[in-house]
N, C-alpha and C positions, 0 to 999 in steps of 0.2 A: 551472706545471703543477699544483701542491697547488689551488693555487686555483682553477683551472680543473674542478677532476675535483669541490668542495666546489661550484660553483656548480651542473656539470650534477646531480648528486647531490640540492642543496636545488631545482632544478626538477620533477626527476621526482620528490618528495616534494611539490611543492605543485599538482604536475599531476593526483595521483592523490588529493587532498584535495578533497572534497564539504562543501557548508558546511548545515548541518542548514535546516529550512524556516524562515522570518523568524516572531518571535514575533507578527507583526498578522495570519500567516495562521493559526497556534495557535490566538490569540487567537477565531479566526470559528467555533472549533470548538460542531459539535450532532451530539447521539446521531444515528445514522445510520434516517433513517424507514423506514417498512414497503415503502415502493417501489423504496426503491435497494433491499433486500435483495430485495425479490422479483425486478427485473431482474437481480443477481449471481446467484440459484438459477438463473432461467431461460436466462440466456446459458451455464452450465455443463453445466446436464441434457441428456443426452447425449453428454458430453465425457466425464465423469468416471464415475468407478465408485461407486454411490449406496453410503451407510455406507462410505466407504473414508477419509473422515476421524476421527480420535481425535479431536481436538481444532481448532475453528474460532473466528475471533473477527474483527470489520470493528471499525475505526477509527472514529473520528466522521467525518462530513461538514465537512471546513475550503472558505472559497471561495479558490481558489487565484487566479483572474483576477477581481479586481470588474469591469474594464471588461469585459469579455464574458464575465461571469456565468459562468464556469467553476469548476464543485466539484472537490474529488477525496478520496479516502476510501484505505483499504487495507483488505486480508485477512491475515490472517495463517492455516495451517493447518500439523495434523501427521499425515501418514499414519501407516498399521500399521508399514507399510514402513520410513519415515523419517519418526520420531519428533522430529526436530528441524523447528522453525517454518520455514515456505517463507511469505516474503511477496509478496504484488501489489497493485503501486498503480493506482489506475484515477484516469481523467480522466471528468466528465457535464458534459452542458448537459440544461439542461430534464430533467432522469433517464434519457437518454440515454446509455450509456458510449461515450465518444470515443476513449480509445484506454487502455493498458496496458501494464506494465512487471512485468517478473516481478525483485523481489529489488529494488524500489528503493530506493534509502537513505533515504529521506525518510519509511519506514513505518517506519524502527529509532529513529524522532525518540525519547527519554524521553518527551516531553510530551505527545505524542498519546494517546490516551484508547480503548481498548480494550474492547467489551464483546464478550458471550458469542455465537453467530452458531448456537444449534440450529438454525434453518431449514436452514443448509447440509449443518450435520453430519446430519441426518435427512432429508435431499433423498429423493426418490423418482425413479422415471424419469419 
């Protein structure tokens, strides 16, 4: 029975264990260009409430798929509201965003590389 309750115990401990991103997709990282940021402003405007960020910052550009050239990048922000970082990872092709995750673990990597994102935080409508 001990054994039994220590096995399901160490599954739903290895269930809910996320393995951070492989150091060769790390490795592809570049400061994130002028056109992914302008597509993040522009897929937001309208969504959000402009100045309602404290604090913004996008990830570099890693290629997540070589074989079909899939990037993905992260945001990190912090409202008036709620001062703590809210992350989103995004998926592009071509500078296209394909799809997105709000809170993925893969933007709390240590090693991913973080710069300053004024565009968002000074968006306009």
């Amino acid at each position: 029975m001990r054994t039994t309750v220590l096995l399901c115990a160490a599954a739903i401990t290895l269930a809910g264990c996320q393995t951070p991103a492989p150091q060769s997709v790390l490795d592809s990282q570049r400061p994130p260009p002028s056109s992914v940021k302008r597509e993040y402003v522009d897929a937001l405007r309208g969504t959000i409430k402009p100045g309602n960020f404290v604090k913004a910052e996008i990830s570099s550009v890693v290629l997540l798929d070589p074989e079909k050239q899939i990037y993905a990048y992260c945001t990190r922000t912090a409202e008036r509201a709620y001062p703590d970082w809210s992350y989103i990872g995004l998926s592009l092709k071509q500078n296209v965003i394909l799809g997105l995750s709000k809170n993925d673990y893969r933007c709390h990597d240590k090693r991913l590389r973080y710069y300053d994102f004024p565009e968002l935080r000074n968006m306009k409508f």
